[in-house]
C-alpha positions in Angstrom: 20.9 26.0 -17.2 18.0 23.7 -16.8 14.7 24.5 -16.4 12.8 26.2 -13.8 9.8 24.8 -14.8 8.4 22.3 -17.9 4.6 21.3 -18.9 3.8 17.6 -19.2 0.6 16.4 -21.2 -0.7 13.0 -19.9 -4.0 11.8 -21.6 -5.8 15.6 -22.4 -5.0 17.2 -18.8 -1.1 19.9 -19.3 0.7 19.1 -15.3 3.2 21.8 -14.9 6.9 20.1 -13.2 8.5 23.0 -11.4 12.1 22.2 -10.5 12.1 19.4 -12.7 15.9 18.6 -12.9 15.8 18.4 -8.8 17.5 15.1 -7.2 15.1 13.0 -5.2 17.0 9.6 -5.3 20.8 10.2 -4.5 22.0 6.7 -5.0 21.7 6.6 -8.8 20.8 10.7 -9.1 16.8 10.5 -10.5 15.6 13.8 -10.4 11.6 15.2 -10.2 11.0 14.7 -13.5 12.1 10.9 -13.7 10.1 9.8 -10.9 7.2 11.8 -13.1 8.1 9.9 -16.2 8.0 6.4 -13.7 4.8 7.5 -12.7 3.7 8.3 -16.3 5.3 4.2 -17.7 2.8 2.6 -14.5 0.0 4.8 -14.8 -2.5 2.2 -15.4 -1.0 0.3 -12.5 -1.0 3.2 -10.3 -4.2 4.2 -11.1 -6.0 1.0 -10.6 -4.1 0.7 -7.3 -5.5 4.4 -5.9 -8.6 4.9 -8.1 -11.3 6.4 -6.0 -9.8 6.1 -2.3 -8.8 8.8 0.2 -5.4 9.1 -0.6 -2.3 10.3 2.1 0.3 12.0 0.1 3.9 11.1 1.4 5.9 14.5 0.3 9.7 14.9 0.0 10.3 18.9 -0.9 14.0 18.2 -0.8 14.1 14.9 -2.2 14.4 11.1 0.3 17.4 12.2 1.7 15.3 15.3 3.3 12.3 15.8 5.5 9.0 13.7 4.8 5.7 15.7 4.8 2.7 13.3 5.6 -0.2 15.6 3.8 -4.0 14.3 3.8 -5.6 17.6 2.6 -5.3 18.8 -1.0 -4.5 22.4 -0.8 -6.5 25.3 -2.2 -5.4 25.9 -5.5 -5.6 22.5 -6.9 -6.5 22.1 -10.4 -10.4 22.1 -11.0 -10.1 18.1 -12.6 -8.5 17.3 -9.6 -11.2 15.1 -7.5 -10.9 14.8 -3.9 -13.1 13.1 -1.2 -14.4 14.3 2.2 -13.1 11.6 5.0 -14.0 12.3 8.7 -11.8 11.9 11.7 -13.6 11.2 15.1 -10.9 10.9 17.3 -9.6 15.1 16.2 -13.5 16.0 15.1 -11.5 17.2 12.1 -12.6 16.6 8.2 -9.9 16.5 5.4 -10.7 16.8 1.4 -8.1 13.8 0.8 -6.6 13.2 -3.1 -9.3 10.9 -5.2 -7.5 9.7 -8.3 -9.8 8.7 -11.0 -7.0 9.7 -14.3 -2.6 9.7 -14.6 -2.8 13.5 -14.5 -3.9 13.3 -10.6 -0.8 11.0 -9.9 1.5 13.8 -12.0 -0.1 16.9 -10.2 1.2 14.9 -6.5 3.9 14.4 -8.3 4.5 17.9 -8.8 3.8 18.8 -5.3 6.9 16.7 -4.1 4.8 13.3 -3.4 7.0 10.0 -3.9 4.6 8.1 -1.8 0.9 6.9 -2.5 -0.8 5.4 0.7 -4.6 5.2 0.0 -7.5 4.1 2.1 -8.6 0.3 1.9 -12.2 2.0 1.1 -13.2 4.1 -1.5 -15.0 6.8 -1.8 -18.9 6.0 -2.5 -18.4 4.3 1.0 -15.7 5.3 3.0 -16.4 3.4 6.1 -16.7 -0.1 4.2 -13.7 -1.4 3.1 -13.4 -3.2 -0.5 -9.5 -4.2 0.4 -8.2 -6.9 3.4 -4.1 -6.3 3.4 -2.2 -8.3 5.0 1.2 -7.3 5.9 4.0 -9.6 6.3 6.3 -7.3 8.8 9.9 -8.9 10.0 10.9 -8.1 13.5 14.5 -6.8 13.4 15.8 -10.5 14.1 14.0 -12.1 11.0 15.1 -13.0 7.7 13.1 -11.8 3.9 13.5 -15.6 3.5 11.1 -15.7 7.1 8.6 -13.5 5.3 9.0 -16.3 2.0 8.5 -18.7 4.2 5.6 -17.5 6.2 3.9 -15.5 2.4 4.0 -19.8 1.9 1.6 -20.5 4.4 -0.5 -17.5 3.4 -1.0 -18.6 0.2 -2.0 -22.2 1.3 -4.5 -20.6 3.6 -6.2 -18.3 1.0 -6.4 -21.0 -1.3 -8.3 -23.1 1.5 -10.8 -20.2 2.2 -11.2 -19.7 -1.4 -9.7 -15.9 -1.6 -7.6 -14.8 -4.3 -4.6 -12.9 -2.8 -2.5 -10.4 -5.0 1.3 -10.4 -3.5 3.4 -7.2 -3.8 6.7 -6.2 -1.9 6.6 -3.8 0.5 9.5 -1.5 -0.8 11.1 -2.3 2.4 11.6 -5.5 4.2 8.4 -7.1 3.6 5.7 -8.4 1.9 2.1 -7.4 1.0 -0.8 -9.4 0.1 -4.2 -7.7 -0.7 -7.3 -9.5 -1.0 -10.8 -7.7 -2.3 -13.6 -8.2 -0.2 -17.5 -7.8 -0.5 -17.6 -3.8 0.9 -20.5 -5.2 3.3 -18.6 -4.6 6.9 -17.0 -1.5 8.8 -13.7 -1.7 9.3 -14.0 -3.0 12.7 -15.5 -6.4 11.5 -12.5 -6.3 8.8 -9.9 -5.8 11.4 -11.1 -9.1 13.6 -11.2 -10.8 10.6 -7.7 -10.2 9.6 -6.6 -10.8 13.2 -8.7 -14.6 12.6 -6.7 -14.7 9.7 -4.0 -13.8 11.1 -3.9 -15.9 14.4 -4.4 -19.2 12.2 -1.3 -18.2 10.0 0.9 -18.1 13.5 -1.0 -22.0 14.4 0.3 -23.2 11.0 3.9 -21.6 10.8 5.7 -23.4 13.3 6.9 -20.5 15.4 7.9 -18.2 12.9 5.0 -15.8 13.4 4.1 -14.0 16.4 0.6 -12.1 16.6 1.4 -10.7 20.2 0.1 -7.0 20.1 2.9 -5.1 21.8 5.8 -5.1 19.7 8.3 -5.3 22.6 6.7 -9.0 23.7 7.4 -10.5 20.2 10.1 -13.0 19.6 12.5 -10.7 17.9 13.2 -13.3 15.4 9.3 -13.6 13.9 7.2 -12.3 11.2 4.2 -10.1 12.7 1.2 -10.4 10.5 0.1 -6.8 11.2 -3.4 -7.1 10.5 -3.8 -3.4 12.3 -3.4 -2.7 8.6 -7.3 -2.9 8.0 -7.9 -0.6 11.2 -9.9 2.6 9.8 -7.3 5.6 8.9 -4.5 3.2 8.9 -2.4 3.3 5.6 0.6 1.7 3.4 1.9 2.3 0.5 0.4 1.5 -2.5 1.1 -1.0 -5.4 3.7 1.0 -7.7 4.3 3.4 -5.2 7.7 4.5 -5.1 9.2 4.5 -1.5 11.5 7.3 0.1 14.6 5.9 0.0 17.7 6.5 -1.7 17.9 3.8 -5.1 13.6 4.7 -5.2 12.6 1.2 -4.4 8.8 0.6 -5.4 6.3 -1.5 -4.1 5.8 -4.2 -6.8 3.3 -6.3 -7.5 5.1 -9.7 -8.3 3.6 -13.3 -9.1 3.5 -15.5 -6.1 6.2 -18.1 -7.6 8.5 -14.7 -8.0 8.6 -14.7 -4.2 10.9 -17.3 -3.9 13.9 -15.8 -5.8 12.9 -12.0 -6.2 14.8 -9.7 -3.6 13.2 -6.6 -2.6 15.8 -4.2 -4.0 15.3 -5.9 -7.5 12.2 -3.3 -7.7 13.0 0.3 -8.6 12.1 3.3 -10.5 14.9 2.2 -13.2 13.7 -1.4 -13.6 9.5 -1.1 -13.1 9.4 0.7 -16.5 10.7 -2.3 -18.2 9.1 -5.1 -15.6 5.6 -3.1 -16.5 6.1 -3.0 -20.1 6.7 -6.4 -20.6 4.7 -7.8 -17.4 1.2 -5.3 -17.7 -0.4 -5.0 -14.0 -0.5 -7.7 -12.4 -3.1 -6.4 -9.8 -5.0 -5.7 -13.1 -7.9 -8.2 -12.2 -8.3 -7.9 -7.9 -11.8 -6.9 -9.1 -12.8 -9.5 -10.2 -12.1 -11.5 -7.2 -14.4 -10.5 -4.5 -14.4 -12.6 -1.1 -17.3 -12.3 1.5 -15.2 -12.5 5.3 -18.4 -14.8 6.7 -15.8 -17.9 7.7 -13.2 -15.6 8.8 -15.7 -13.5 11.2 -16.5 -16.9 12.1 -13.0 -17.7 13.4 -13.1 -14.6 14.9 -16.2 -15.3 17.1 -14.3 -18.7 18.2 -11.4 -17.7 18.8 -12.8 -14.9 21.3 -15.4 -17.2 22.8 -12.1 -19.2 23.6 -10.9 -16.6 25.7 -8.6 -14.9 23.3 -7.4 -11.5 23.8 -8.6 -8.6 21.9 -6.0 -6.1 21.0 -6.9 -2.2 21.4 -9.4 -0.6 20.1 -8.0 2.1 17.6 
């Protein structure tokens, strides 16, 4: 009979694994304690990719195939190494102590309460309301293609390298593509969000009709690739690099090398082939830090492109 419930050690701090022999991923049968173990072969990755922000926890009690719990507040109980951080949310006049992780035994203890998903804050948490992190997400409308989102991650990648940014690709885990770029934490998320939007709006002039930036999903060509910069709005979240997604084979979101793009297929990225990818590959967000970019040209295009009449989405 298996075990009810096994101790993991993971650098000084003991994580207890109830349930540990409990399916999560029906397509190839990886239980509790193998997406634990993934967890444990990326943990410098996964680390580097949350360390120090607000952090929504994605839960699974019954495994992918089962209901997802979206849980921002660490409950009472919580291991006393466990750090948290206080975030503040105006529109509910509600406050939630949100997962912090600063060490792999954090990632483990989520782990153990049923969390397959990371999806951290684009701040962290000496300032929440400045944002360190620009994501831009490179979403397919049902009509579009992965090779669309190749195409259009092409035109990113020029632009960057014009502006002078260093982007950092991964794949979504689902049908798209992320790229994040650090920034200078000197702006609120507001100034942020119009700056992706710039960004955004000058990827659609230099895509030849494959990107649509319309606002309301149900006006977008079916067949584009929205560049969702709503991403950056404050509270707004996605999954994490070497977050494992809720689905059935455990795809991950993967960092990959931007001349992967072109042959790489989302599905090539799981919980049974990151162990080996990271072992051999390292992080390959390892450095983002080093890369800071100040959003002066971008708030720039901003500013023109509003003083030429363009529209401003919603406020969120």
């Amino acid at each position: 009979m298996a075990a009810e419930r096994i101790e993991l050690e993971v650098e000084g701090r003991t994580v207890s694994i109830s349930n540990p022999q409990r399916v999560y991923f029906s397509a190839r049968g990886e239980t509790k304690l193998d997406l634990a173990h993934y967890y444990l072969s990326v943990a410098p990755g996964i680390v580097n990719a949350l360390y120090h922000r607000p952090c929504m926890l994605h839960r699974f009690p019954d495994g992918v195939d089962g209901e997802k719990v979206h849980q921002k507040r660490v409950p009472s109980g919580a291991p006393p190494w466990l750090e948290t951080v206080r975030v503040h949310f105006p529109r509910y006049d509600r406050h939630a102590d949100e997962l912090c992780v600063a060490h792999p035994a954090d990632v483990i203890w989520a782990v153990q309460m049923s969390t397959v998903e990371f999806h951290p804050w684009n701040s962290r948490r000496d300032d929440t309301e400045s944002p360190d992190e620009w994501r831009i997400d490179l979403d397919p409308m049902p009509a579009a293609t992965y090779d669309d989102v190749r195409r259009t991650a092409v035109v990113v990648q020029e632009l960057l390298a014009e502006l002078g940014a260093v982007g950092y690709p991964k794949t979504s885990g689902g049908k798209g593509l992320h790229i994040y770029v650090r920034v200078v934490p000197e702006h609120g998320f507001g100034d942020v969000r119009r700056a992706a939007l710039a960004f955004a709006r000058e990827v659609e002039r230099r895509a030849d009709g494959l990107v649509d930036t319309t606002w309301w999903r149900k006006d977008r060509d079916p067949g584009s690739i929205f560049v969702d910069y709503n991403q950056n709005a404050r509270d707004h979240t996605i999954a994490s690099a070497y977050s494992v997604r809720g689905t059935p084979e455990g795809r991950v979101s993967a960092p990959v090398r931007w001349d992967e793009i072109a042959d790489a297929e989302p599905g090539d990225f799981t919980l049974a082939t990151m162990p080996g990818r990271f072992a051999t590959l390292g992080d390959l967000h390892a450095d983002i830090d080093a890369h800071p970019y100040r959003l002066d040209t971008l708030l720039e295009w901003a500013d023109r492109d509003e003083r030429a009449g363009a529209e401003a989405p919603p406020e969120e």
